[in-house]
C-alpha positions as CSV (number, residue, x, y, z in Angstrom):
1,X,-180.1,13.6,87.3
2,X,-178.3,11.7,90.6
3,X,-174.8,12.0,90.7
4,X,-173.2,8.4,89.8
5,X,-171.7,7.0,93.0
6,X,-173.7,9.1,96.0
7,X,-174.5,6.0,97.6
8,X,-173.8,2.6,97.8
9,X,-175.3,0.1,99.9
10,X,-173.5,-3.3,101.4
11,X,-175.8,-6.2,102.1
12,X,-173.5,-8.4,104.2
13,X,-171.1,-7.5,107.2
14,X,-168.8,-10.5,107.5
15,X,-165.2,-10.6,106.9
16,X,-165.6,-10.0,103.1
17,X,-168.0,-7.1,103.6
18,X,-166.6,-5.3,106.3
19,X,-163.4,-5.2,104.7
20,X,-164.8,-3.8,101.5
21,X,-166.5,-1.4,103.6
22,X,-162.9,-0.1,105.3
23,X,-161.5,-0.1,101.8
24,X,-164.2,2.2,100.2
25,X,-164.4,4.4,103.4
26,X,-160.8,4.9,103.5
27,X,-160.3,5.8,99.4
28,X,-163.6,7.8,99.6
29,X,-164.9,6.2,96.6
30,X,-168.9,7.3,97.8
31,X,-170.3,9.7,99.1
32,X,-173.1,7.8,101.3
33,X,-172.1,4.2,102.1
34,X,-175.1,2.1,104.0
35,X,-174.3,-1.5,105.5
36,X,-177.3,-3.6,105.8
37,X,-177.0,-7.0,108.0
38,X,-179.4,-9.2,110.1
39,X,-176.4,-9.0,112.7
40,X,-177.6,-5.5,113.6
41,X,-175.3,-5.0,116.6
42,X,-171.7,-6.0,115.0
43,X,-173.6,-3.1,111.8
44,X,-174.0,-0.3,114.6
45,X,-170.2,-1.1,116.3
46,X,-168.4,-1.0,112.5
47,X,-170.0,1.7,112.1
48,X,-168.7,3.8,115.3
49,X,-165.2,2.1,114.3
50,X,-165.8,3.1,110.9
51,X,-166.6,6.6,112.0
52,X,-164.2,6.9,114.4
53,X,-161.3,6.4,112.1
54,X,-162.5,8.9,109.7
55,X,-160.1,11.7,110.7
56,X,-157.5,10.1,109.6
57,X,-158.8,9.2,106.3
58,X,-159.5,11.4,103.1
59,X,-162.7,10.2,103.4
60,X,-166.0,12.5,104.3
61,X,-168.5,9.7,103.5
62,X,-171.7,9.4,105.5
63,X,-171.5,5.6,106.7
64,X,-174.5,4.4,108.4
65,X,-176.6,1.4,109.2
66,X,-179.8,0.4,107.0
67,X,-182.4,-1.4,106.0
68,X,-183.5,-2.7,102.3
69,X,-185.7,0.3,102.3
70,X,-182.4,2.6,101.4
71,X,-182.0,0.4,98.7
72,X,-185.0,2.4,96.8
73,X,-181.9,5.7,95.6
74,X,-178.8,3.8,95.6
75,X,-176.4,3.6,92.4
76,X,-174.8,0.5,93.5
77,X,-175.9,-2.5,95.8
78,X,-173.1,-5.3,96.7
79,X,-174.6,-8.0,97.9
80,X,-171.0,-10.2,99.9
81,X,-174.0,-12.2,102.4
82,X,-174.1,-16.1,102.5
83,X,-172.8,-19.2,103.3
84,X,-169.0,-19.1,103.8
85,X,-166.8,-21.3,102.0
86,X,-165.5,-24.3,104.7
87,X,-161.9,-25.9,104.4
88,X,-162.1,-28.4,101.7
89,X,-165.7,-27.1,100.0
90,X,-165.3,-25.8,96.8
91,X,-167.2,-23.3,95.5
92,X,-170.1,-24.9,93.5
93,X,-170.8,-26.8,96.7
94,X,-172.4,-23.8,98.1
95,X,-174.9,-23.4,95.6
96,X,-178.1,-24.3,96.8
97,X,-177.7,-22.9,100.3
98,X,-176.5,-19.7,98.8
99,X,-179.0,-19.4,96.2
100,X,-181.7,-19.4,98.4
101,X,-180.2,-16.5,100.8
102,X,-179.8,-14.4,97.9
103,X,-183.3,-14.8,96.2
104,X,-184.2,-13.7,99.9
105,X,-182.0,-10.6,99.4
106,X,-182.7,-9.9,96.3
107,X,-186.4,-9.6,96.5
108,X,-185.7,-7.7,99.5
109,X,-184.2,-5.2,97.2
110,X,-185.7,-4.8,94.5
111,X,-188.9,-4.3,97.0
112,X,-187.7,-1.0,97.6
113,X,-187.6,0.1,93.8
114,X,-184.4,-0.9,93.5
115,X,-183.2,-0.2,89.6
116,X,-179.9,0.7,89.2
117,X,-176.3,-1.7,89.5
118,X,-175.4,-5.0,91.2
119,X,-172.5,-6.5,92.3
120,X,-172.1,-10.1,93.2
121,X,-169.4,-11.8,95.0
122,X,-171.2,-14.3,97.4
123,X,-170.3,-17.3,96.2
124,X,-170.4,-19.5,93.4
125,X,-170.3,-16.2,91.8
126,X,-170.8,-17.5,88.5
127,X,-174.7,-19.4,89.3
128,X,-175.7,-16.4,92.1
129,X,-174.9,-13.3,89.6
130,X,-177.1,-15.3,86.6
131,X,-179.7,-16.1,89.2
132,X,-179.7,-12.2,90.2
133,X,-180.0,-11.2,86.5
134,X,-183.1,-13.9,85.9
135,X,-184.8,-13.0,89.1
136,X,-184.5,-9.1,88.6
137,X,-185.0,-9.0,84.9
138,X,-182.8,-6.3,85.0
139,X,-181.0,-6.1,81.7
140,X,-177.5,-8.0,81.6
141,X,-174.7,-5.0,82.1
142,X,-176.5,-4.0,85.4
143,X,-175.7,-7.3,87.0
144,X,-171.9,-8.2,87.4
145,X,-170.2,-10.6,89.4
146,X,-166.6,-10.2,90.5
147,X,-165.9,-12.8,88.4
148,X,-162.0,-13.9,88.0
149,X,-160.6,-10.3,89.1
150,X,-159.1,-12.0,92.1
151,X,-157.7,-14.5,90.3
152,X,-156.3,-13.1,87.8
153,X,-154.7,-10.3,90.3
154,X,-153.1,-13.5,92.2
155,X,-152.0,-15.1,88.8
156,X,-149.9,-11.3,87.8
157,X,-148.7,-11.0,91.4
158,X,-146.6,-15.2,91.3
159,X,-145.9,-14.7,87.8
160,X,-144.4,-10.7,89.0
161,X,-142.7,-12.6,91.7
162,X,-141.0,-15.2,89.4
163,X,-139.9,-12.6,87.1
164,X,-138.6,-10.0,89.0
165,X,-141.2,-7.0,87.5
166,X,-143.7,-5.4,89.3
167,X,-147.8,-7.3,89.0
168,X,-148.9,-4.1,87.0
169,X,-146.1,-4.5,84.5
170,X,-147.4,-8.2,83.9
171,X,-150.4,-8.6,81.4
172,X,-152.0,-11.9,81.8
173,X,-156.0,-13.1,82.8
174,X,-157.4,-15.7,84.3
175,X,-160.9,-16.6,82.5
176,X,-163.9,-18.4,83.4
177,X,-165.7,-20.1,86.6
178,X,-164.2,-18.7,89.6
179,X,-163.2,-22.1,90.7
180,X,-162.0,-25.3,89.8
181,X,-162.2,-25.2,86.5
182,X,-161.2,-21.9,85.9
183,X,-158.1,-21.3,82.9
184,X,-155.1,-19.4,82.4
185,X,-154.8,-17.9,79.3
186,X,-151.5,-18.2,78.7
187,X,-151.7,-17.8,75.6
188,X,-151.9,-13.9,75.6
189,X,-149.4,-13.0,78.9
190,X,-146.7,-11.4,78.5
191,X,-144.7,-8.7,80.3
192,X,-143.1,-5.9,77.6
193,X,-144.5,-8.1,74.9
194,X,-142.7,-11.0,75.5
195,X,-144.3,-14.6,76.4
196,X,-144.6,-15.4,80.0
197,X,-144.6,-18.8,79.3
198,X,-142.2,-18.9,76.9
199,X,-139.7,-17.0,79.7
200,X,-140.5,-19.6,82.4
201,X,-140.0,-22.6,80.3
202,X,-136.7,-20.8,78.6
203,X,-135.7,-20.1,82.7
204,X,-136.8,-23.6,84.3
205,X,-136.0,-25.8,81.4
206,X,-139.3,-27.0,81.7
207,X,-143.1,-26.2,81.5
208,X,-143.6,-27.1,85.2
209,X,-142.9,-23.9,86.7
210,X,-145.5,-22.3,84.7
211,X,-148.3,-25.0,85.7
212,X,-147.3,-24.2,89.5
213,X,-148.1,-21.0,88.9
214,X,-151.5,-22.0,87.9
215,X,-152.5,-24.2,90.7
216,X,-150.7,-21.9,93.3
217,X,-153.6,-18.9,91.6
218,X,-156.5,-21.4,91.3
219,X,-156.2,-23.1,94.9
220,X,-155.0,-20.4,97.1
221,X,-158.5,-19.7,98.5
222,X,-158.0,-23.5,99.6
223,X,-155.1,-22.2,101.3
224,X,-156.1,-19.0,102.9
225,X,-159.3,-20.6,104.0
226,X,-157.5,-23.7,105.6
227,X,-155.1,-21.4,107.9
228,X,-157.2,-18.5,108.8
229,X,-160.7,-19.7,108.1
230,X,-161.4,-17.1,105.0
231,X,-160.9,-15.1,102.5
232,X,-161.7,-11.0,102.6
233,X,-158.6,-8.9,101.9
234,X,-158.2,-9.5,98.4
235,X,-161.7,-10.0,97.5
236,X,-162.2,-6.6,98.8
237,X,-160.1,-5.0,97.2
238,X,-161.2,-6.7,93.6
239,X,-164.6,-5.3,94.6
240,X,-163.0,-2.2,95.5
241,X,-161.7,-2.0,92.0
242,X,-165.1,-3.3,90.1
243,X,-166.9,-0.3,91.9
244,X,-164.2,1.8,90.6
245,X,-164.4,1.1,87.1
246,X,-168.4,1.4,87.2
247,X,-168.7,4.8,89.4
248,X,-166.1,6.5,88.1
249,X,-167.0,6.0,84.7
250,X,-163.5,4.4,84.1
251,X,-163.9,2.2,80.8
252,X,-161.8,-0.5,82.2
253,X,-161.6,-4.0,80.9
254,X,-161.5,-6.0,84.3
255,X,-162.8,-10.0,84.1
256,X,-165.7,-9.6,85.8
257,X,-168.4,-12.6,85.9
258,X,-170.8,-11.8,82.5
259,X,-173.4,-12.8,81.1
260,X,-172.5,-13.8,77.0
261,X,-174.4,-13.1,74.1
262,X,-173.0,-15.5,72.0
263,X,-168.9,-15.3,72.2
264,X,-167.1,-18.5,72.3
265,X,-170.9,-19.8,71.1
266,X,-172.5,-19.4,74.5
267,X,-175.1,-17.6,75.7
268,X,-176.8,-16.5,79.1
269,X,-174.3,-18.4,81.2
270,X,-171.7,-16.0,83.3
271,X,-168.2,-16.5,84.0
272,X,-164.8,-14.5,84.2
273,X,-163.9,-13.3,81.0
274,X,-162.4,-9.3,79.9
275,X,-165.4,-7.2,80.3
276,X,-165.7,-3.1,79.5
277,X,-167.0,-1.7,82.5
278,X,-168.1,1.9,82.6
279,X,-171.1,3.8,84.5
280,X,-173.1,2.2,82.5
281,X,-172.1,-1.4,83.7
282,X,-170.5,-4.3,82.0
283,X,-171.5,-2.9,78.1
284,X,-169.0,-5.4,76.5
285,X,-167.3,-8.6,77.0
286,X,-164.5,-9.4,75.1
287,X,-164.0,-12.6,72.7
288,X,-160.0,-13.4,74.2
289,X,-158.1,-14.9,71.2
290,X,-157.4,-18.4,72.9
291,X,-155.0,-21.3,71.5
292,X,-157.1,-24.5,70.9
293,X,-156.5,-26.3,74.5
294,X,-157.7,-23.2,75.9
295,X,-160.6,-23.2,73.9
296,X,-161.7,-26.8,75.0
297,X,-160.8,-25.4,79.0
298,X,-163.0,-22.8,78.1
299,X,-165.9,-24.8,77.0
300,X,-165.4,-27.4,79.6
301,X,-165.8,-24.2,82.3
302,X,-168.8,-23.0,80.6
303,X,-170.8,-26.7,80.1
304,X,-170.0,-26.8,84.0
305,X,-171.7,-23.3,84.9
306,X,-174.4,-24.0,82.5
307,X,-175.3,-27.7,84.1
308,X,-174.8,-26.5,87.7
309,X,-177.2,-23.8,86.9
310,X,-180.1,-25.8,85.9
311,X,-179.7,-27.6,89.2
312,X,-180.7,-24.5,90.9
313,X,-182.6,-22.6,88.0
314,X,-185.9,-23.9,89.7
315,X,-185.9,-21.1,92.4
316,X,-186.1,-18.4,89.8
């Protein structure tokens, strides 16, 4: 049997992929890494940048250019291609656009034989990874999204900043869409067992620091995108950390976008929410204990994904 994580494959180049690609070379997280773009020439000079660097990395992974053909024997294919995200668009905006580049991709891939992992974080991540799993038929935990990994690393790192603590000593999520209507549970952060919230409203007087918080972790794509045109750093490393989990066998609970099976009372719609991910994919998804007005922000996420999706549900 293969060894889990020889070779990944990267089907998109731009700032998001090419800075996963630098991340994984650097940590040596594969042993074959092949980046597949229709922008063959900026492929071919990463790639001699990539390579060129390598001495000074622990890494002795093979990098080289391909074509959907080397899909056919790879463990893991991230798919970061499509439309990007323009100042002021949200997410969902980009759905149709995007969803027709990826069933392009996708086909492309699974031509080859394709059968093993996939890892969405073209956006609306939510709509494209469901699309992915409907198209391939490949069974649920095989087909993962980044989900609200991002998001809920941004959420630990203000609330780490507020408190004084460092992000990994914070314990908090943020759930559902990655997007607008995404949540913070609240409910269940806490750093050494205490309430977040409870801290900032006992330290402000109020509940408004902890509501800034929020809007600061749900809109700071807005941000980023508005002053240097995109997001990639921190995406890349959340996919960084996905591919972790699943190569390395790791049985890590990260909030990757998956599919449910009937938590909260949904099923076959994705969004963030705690997921077990292991080498054999996303095998559980966690029911968060939420307080009521969570609940209804949860639902609200979910009816959202669900309608957008049967906008687009026609290309399958």
């Amino acid at each position: 049997m293969k060894k889990m994580g020889e070779k990944v494959v990267l089907v998109g180049d731009g700032a998001v992929g090419s800075s996963y690609a630098f991340a994984m070379i650097t940590q040596g997280i594969a042993d074959e890494f092949v980046i597949i773009d229709i922008a063959k020439e900026k492929v071919e000079a990463d790639i001699k940048d990539l390579n060129h660097g390598a001495l000074y990395s622990a890494s002795s992974v093979i990098v080289k250019a391909g074509e959907y053909e080397d899909c056919k024997d790879a463990d893991l294919v991230v798919i970061t291609a499509g439309a990007p995200q323009k100042p002021g668009e949200t997410r969902l905006q980009l759905v149709e656009k995007n969803t027709k580049i990826m069933r392009s991709i996708v086909d492309s891939v699974m031509g080859s034989g394709f059968d093993r992992f996939f890892l969405i974080a073209a956006n609306p991540v939510d709509i494209l990874t469901r699309y992915v799993k409907e198209v391939t038929g490949l069974p649920a935990e095989r087909v993962i999204g980044s989900g609200t990994v991002l998001d809920s690393a941004r959420f630990r790192y203000l609330i780490s900043k507020e408190l004084g603590v460092t992000p990994s000593s914070v314990h908090a999520s943020i759930i559902g869409e990655h997007g607008d209507s995404e949540l913070a549970v609240w409910s269940q952060a806490n750093v050494g067992g205490i309430s977040v919230y409870e801290t900032l409203k006992e330290q402000t007087g109020s509940e408004a620091k902890a509501e800034e918080i929020y809007v600061n972790t749900r809109d700071a794509a807005y941000d980023i995108i508005q002053a240097k045109g995109s997001t990639y750093y921190g995406i890349a490393l959340a996919l960084l950390r996905i591919t972790k989990a699943l190569l390395n066998n790791e049985n890590s609970i990260l909030t990757v976008s998956s599919q449910l099976s009937g938590q909260y009372g949904y099923k076959d719609v994705y969004l963030g929410l705690p997921t077990l991910i292991n080498q054999n994919g996303a095998v559980k998804v966690y029911e968060t204990p939420l307080s009521d007005n969570e609940q209804q922000l949860l639902e609200k996420s979910m009816k959202t994904l669900d309608e957008i999706y049967d906008s687009v549900k026609h290309l399958v």
